[in-house]
C-alpha positions in Angstrom: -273.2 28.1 9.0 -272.3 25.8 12.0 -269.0 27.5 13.1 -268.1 31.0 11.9 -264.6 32.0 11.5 -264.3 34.4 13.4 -265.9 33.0 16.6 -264.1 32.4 19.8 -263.2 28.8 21.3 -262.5 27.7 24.9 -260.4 24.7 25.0 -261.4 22.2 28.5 -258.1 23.6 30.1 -260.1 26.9 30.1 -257.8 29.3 27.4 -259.9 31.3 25.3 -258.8 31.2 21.3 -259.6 34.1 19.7 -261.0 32.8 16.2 -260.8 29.5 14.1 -257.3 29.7 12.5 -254.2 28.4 13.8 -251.2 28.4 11.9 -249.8 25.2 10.7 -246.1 24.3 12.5 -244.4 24.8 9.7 -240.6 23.8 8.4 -238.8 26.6 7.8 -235.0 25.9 8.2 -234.8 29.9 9.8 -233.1 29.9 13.5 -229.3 29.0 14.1 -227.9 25.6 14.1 -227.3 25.1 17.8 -231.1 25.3 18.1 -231.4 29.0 19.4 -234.3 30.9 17.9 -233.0 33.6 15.3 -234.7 37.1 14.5 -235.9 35.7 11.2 -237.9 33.0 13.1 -239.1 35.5 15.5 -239.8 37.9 12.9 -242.3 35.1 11.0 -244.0 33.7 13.8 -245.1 37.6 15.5 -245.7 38.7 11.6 -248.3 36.0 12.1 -249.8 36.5 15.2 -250.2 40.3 14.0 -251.8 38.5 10.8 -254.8 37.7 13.3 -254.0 33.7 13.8 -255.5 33.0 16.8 -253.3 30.5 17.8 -249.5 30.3 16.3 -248.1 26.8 16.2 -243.8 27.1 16.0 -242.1 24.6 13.7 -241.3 21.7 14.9 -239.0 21.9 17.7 -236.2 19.1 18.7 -236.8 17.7 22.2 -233.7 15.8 22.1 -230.2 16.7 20.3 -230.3 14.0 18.2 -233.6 14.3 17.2 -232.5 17.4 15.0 -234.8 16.8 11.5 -233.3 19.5 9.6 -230.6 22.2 9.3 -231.4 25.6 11.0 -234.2 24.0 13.6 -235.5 25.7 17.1 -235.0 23.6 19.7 -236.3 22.9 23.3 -234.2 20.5 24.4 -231.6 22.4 26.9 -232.1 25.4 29.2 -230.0 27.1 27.1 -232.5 28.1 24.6 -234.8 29.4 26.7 -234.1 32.9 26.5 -235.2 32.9 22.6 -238.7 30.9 23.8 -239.4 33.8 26.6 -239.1 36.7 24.1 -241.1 35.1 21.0 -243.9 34.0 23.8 -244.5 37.2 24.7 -244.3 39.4 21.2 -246.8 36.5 20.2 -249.1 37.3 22.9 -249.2 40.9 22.8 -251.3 40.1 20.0 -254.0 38.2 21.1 -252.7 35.0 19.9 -252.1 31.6 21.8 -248.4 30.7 21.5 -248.0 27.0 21.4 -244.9 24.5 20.5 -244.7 21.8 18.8 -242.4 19.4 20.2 -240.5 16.9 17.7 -238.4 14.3 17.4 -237.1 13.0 14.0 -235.9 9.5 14.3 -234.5 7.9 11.5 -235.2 11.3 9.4 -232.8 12.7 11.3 -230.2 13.4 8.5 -226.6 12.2 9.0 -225.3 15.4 7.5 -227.1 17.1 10.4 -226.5 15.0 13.6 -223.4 13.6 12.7 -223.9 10.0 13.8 -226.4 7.4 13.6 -230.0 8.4 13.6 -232.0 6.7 15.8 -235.1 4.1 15.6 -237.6 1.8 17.7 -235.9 -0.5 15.3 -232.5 -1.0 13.2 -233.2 0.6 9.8 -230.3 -0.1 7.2 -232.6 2.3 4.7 -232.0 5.0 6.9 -228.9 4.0 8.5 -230.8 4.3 11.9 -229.8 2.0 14.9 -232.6 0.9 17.7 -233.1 2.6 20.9 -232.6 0.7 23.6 -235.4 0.0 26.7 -233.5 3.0 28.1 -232.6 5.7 25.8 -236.9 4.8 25.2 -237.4 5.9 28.8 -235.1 8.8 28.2 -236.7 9.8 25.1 -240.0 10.0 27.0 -238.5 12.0 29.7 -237.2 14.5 27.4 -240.6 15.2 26.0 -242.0 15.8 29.4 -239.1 18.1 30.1 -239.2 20.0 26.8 -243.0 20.9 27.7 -241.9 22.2 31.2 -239.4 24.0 29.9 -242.2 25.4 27.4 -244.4 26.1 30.0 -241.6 28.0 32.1 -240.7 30.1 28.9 -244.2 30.8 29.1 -246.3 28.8 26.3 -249.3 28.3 26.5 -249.5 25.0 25.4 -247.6 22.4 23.5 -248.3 19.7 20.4 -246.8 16.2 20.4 -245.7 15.2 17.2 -247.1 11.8 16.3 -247.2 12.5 12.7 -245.1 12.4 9.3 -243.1 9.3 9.8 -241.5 11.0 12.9 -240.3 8.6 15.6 -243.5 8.5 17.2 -245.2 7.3 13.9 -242.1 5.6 13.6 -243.3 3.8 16.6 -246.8 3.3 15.9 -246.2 1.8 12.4 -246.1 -1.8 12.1 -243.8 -1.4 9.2 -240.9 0.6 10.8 -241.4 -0.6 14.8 -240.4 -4.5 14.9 -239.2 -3.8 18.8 -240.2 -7.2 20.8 -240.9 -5.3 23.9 -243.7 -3.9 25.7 -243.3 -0.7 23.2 -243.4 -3.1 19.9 -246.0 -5.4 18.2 -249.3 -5.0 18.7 -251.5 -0.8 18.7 -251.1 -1.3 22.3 -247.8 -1.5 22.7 -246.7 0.6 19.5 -248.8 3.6 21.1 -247.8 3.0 24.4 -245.0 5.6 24.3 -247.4 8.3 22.6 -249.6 7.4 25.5 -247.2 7.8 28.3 -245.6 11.5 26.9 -249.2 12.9 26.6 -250.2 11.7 30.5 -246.4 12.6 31.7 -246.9 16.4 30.4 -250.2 16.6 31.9 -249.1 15.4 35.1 -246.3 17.9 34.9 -247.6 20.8 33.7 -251.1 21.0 35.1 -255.1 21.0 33.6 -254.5 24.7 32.5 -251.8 24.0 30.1 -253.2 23.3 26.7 -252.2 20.2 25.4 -252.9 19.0 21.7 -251.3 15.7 19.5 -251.0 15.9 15.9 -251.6 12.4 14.0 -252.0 11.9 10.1 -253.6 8.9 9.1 -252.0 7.9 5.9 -248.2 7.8 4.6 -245.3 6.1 6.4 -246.6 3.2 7.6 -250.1 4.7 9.3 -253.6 3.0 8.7 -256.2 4.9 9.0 -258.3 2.3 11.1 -255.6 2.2 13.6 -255.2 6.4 13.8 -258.7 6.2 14.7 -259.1 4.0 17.4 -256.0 6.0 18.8 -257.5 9.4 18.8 -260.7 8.1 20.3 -258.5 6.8 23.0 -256.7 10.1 23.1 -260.0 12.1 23.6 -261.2 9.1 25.7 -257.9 8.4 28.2 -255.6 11.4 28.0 -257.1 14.6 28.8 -255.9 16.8 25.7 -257.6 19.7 24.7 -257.7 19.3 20.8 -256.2 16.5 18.2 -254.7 17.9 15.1 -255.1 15.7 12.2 -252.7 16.1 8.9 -255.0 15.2 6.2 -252.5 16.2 3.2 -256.2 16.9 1.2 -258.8 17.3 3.0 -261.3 16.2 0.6 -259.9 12.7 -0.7 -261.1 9.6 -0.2 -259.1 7.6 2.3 -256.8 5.3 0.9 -257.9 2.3 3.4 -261.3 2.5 2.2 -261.1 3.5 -1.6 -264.9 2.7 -1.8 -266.4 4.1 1.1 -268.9 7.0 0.5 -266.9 9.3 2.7 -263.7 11.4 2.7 -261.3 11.0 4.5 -262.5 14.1 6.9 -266.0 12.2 7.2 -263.7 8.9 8.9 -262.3 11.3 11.3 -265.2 13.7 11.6 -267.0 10.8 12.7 -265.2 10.1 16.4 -267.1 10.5 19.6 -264.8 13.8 20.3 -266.8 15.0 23.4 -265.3 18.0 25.2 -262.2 17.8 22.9 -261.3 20.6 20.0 -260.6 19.0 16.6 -258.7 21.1 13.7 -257.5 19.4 10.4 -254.8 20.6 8.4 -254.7 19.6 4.0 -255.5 21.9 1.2 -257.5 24.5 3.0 -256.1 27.7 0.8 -259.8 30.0 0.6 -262.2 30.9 2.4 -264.5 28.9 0.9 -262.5 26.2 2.4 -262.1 27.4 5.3 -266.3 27.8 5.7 -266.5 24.0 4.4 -264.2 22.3 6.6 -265.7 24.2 9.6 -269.0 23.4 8.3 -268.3 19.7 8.9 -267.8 19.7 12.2 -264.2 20.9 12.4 -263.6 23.1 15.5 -260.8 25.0 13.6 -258.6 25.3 10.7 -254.9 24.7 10.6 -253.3 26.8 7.9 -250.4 26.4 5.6 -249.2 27.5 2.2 -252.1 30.6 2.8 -250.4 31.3 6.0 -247.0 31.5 4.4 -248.4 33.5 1.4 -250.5 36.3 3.3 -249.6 36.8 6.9 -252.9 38.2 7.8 -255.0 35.2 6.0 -257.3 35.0 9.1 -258.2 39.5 9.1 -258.8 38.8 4.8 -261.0 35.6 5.5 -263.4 37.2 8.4 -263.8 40.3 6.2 -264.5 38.3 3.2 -265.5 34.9 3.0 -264.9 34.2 -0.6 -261.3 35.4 -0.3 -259.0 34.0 -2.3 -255.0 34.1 -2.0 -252.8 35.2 -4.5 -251.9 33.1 -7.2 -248.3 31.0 -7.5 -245.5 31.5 -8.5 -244.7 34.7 -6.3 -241.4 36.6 -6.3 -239.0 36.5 -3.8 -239.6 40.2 -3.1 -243.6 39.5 -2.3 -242.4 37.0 0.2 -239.8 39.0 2.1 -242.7 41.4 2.2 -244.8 38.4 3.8 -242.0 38.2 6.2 -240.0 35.3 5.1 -235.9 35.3 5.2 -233.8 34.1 2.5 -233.3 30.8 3.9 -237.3 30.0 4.1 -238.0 31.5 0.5 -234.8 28.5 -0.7 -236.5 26.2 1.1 -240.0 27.0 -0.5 -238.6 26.2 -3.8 -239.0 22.3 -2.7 -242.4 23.4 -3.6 -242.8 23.4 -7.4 -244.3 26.7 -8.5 -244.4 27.8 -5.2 -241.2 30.9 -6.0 -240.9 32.4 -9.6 -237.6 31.1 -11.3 -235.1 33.6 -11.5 -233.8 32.6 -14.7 
């Protein structure tokens, strides 16, 4: 057994995580429209950080108005919401658990119904009825990263993610499908990861070498090669001073599209990197404990939960006392999951997963 769940990590900024689970920044459509966190979000996140995660990841959280990705999002784009951050920080904490953000922009998934104007884009996208960014509003947008981390760090977080994954507009940026810009932030990995680049060294230069201070990537979907993810995260680990790289793996165990007929899964590609001082943890399809002990087994610092964090709050407690544990079985009832801690709003969204919820009919 190289890493047991249960056992402690210190990160290189010198935080202490208490076991091997975090819980997955998860969309959950909860807190109120102007971005202010709501006691159903609050209530979800502490459930979980009673539930024994070790760290707990918010959803992802709007650095920038327009940036909004989905009705009912936190935000930390305006002093204003502070207030919200300070009291979820510390409930969070009082258990033991890390409190991190995750801080977001949407891009051209930023749903008309929702901003009410034109998303935006490193590039015009008539698909998505997006419009370009300009040189400026780029500087801007990178500015308002850095920002949104101080203001995390003055609310009391103990770290932040950057988003760079799921088609958002920093993948949005680093895809050679969606960023045709012809300036220093557009055509070749250098200059589409440039602006990833610059947010992660402008929040360590703000915030200090005791803040933690992850990116999440996912090598496949929207646009991403897997060849190029990799030689970004090895600069990541290699330039930027982070303290762990979250990978969205969607399955953990598939073959990686690029290379259909390599030996290896896709978690052996990234498994693979020179990671040095750096954490790694994976999210895709890790639902038992059996999967937990597997992925951790292949040289995974620590597990990034999902579905099993949505459908027992205390997934971590039930894995370190038993590590064949297995959770419940779906469809579950609306009433299990208030139980678990979810509102009204989260259990509708859940039905985008098919057999997630029973059917009432």
């Amino acid at each position: 057994m190289k890493n047991k769940p249960s056992e402690s990590i210190t990160f290189t900024c010198g935080l202490q995580m208490k076991n091997r689970f975090m819980l997955a920044p998860l969309t959950n459509q909860q807190s109120h429209e102007n971005g202010q966190l709501s006691d159903d979000e609050f209530n979800w996140l502490t459930m979980r950080a009673q539930g024994g995660f070790g760290l707990v990841m918010t959803c992802a959280s709007h650095v920038q108005k327009i940036g909004k990705g989905f009705p009912g999002q936190l935000g930390i784009f305006s002093d204003d919401l502070m207030e919200g951050h300070k009291k979820l920080v510390a409930k969070i904490k009082s258990y033991g658990s890390l409190a991190v953000i995750q801080l977001h922009h949407a891009g051209m998934r930023s749903p008309y119904e929702v901003i009410k104007q034109k998303a935006v884009c490193p590039s015009d996208s008539e698909k998505h009825n997006a419009r370009a960014l300009t040189l400026d509003e780029v500087y801007q947008l990178k500015d308002d990263f850095i920002q949104a981390a101080i203001r995390a760090q003055t609310c009391g977080y103990d770290g932040i993610e950057v988003h760079g994954a799921h088609g958002y507009i920093l993948t949005q940026f680093l895809s050679d499908t969606i960023n045709k810009r012809q300036d220093c932030y557009g055509g070749s990995l250098e200059n589409r990861s440039r602006l990833l680049f610059e947010i992660v060294d402008g929040i360590r230069k703000a915030c200090g070498k005791a803040f933690l201070l992850g990116v999440r990537l996912s090598p496949e979907r929207f646009g991403m090669k897997l060849s190029e993810i990799k030689i970004i995260s090895q600069q990541l680990i290699d330039n930027y001073n982070i303290d762990f790289l979250d990978l969205s793996l969607w399955d953990c165990f598939k073959k990686p599209e690029e290379y259909l007929d390599s030996d290896k899964s896709l978690l052996q590609h990234i498994t693979d990197l020179d990671f040095k001082n750096v954490k790694l943890t994976v999210a895709g399809n890790i639902r038992t404990g059996d999967d937990v002990q597997n992925v951790l087994d292949s040289g995974v610092d620590f597990v990034t939960i999902g579905r099993s964090g949505i459908l027992h709050h205390d997934f971590p407690k039930r894995v370190i006392e038993n590590l064949n544990f297995k959770p419940i079985e779906n469809p579950v009832s609306e009433a299990y999951l208030k139980s678990e801690g979810l509102s009204d709003t989260f259990i509708e969204y859940m039905r985008r997963w098919n057999g997630f919820v029973e059917d009432n009919n």
